[in-house]
C-alpha positions in Angstrom: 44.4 133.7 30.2 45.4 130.0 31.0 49.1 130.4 30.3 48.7 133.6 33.5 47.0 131.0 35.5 49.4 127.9 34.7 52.4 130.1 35.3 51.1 131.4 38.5 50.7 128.0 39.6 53.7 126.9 39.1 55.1 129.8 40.8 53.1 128.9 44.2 54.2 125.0 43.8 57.6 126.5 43.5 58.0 128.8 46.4 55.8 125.7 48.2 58.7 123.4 47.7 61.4 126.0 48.6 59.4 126.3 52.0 59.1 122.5 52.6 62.9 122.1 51.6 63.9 124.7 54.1 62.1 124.0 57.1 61.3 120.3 56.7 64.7 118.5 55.9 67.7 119.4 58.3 70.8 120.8 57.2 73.9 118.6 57.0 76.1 118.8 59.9 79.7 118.5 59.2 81.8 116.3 61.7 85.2 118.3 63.4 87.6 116.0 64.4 89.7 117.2 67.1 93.2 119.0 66.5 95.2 116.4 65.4 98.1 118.7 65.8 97.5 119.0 69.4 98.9 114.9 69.6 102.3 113.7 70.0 104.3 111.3 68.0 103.7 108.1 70.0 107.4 108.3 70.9 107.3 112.0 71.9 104.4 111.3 74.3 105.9 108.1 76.2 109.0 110.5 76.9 107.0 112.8 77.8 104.9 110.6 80.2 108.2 108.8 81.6 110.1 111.9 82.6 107.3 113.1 84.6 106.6 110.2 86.4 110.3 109.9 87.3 110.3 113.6 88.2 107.5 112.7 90.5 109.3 110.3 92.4 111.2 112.8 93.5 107.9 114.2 95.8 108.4 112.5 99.0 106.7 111.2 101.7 107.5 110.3 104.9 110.7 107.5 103.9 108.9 107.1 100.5 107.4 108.8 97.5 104.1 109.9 95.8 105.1 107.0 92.8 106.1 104.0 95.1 102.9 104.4 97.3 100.8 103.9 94.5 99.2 107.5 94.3 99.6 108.3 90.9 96.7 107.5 89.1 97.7 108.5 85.9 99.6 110.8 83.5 98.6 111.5 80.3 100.1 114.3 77.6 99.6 116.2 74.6 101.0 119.4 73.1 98.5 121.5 74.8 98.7 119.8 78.7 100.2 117.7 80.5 97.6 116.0 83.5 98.5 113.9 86.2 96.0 112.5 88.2 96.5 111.9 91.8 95.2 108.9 94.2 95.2 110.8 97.1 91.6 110.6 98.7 92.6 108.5 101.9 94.4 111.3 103.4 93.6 115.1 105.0 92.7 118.1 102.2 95.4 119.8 104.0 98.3 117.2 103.5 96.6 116.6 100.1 97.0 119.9 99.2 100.3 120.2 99.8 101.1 117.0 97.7 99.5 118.2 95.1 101.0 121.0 94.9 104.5 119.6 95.0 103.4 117.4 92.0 102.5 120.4 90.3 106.2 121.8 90.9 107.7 118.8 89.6 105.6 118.2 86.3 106.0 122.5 86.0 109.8 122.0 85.8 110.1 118.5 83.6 107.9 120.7 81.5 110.1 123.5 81.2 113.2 121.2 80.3 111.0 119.2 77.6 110.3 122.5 76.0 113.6 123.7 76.0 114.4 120.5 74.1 111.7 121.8 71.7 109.0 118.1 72.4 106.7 120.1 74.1 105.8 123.5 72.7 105.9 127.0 74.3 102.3 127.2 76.5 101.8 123.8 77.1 100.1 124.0 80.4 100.1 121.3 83.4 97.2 120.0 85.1 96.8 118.6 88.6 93.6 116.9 89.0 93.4 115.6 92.8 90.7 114.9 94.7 90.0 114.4 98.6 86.7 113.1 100.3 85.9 115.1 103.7 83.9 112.0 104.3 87.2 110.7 104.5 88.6 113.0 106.6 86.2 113.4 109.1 85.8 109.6 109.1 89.9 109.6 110.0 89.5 111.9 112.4 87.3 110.2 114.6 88.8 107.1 114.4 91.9 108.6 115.3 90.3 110.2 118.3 89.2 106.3 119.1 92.9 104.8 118.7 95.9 105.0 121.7 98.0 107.9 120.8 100.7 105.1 119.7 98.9 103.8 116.6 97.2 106.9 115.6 100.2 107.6 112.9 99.9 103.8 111.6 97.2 103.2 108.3 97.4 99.5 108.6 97.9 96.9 110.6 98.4 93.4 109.7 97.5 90.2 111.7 99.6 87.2 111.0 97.9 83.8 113.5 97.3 80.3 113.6 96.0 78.0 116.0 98.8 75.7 115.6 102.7 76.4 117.0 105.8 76.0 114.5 104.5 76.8 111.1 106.6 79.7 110.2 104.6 82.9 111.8 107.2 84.2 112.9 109.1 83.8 109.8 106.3 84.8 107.2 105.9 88.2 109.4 109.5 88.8 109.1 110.2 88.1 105.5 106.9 90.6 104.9 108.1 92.8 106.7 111.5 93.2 104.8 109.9 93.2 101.5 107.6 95.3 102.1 110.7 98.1 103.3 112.3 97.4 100.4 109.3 98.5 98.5 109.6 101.8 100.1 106.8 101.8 102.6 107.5 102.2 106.5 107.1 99.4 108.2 106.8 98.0 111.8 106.8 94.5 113.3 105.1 93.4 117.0 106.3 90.1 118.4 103.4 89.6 120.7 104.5 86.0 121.5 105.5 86.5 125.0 106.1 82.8 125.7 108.5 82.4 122.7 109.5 85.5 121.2 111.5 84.4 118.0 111.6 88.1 116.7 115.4 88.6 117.8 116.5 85.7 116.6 115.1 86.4 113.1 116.5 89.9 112.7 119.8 89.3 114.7 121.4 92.4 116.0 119.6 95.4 116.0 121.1 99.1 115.7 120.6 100.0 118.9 120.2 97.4 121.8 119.4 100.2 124.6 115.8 100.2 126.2 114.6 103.9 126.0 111.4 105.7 126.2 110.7 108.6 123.5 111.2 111.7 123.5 108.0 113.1 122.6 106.0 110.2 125.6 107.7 109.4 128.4 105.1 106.9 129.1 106.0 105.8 125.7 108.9 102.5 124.6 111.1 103.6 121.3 110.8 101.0 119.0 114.0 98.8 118.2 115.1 99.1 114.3 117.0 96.9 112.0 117.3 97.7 108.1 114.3 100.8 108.3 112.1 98.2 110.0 110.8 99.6 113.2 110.9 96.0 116.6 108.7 95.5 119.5 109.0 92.0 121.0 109.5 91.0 124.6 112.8 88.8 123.1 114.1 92.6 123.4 113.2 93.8 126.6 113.8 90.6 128.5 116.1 88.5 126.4 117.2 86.5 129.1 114.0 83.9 129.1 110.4 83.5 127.8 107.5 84.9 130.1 105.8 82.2 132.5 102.7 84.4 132.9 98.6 84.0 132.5 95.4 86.2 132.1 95.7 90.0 132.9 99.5 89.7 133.1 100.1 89.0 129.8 97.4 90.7 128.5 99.1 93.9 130.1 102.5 92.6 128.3 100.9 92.7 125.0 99.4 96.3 125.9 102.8 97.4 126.4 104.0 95.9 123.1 101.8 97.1 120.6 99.8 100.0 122.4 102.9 101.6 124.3 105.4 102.3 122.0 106.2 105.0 119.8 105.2 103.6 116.4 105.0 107.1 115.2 104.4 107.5 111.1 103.8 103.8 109.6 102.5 102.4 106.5 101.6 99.0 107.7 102.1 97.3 111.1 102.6 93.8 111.0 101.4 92.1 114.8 103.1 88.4 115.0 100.4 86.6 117.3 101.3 83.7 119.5 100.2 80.3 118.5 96.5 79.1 119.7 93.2 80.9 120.5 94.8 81.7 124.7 95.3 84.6 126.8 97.3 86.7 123.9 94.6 86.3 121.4 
């Protein structure tokens, strides 16, 4: 009668323990590590990333391209995508949109020829990731609406003063604005200076000499141009002698300069201000 009891007992402790070991202490959870044969060879991938960010130079803008104006945020690759990540949220949804989608055409097709060369594999897919802020756009569009219809195409403009006459204004806006063209962005320079415009001097001959209005504006001056860079100074329009003006006069000068000519499409305009805190400033 005691064995019965004493086996039973050990029966209950042991189904006891099967409970407690089942329910009380978690299962072991085994760690994946992702598909290492979804990586490139090191070598592989920088080709890969290399001849897509060449092919994406290739997606102009304006006189420049997606790479050069710095809207590339990124490109990154394995066997299963290739993403490129786009700096684009300064500009329309429309216009981004379209930018996009030509970076998409150009990564599709150095994808193609990288397959065909057997680094990438067949189905490796391409990814545009590019976003916009209507913020942004809406934000642009009523500053736009506040601007003259001259500037309205320019993103920056650049103010290059000092209070004192002779230390190389003229020159530092010039060399700028050179470097900067060579860099690919579209550039404009305004010699404000009416009393000694020096911006004719600097540049020397310009392609065309002729006064004109535009096209599209009448009311509108077309802009000299040496070397891609689009001129405005009064050296131009009356190179015969400096202005002997005050006040409203010159400040209706300067209007025309800056505010009534056809700057059209520019990355930055650089503004070459007179010397001193006077009638200009």
């Amino acid at each position: 009668m005691m064995l019965i009891v004493l086996i039973c007992c050990q029966i209950s402790l042991l189904n006891t323990f099967q409970l407690f070991s089942t329910s009380r202490i978690p299962s072991i959870v085994r760690y994946v590590a992702p598909d290492a044969h979804m990586e490139l060879e090191a070598s592989d991938e920088f080709r890969v990333r290399l001849a897509v960010v060449e092919a994406l130079r290739g997606v102009l803008i304006e006189d420049s391209d997606v790479v050069t104006k710095g809207w590339v945020g990124g490109v990154s690759a394995t066997r299963k995508e290739i993403l490129v990540e786009l700096d684009i949220s300064g500009i329309g949804e429309s216009e981004a949109n379209e930018i996009a989608k030509s970076c998409d055409e150009a990564a599709s097709a150095t994808r193609d020829a990288l397959v065909e060369e057997d680094i990438l594999p067949q189905g490796c897919q391409v990814m545009i990731e590019a976003q916009v802020s209507k913020i942004q756009e809406v934000a642009k569009e009523i500053e736009d609406e506040t601007r003259p219809i001259s500037l309205r195409g320019v993103k920056r403009v650049v103010a290059v003063a000092s209070c004192k006459g002779g230390v190389g204004k003229s020159t530092v806006s010039t060399h700028l604005a050179f470097a900067l063209r060579e860099l690919g962005l579209s550039v404009g320079i305004c010699d404000i200076d009416v009393y000694g415009p020096s911006l004719p001097t600097l540049v020397g001959v310009v392609d065309d000499p002729t006064v004109r209005t535009a096209e599209e504006d009448p009311e509108l001056l077309e802009p000299f141009e040496k070397a891609g860079v689009k001129l405005m100074s009064f050296g131009f329009l009356n190179p015969q002698a400096a202005a002997m003006m005050r006040g409203s006069r010159v400040s209706g000068v300067i209007d025309q300069l800056a505010r009534r000519v056809a700057w059209r499409h520019l990355d930055i305009l650089i503004v070459d201000t007179p010397p001193g805190t006077g009638d200009a400033q």
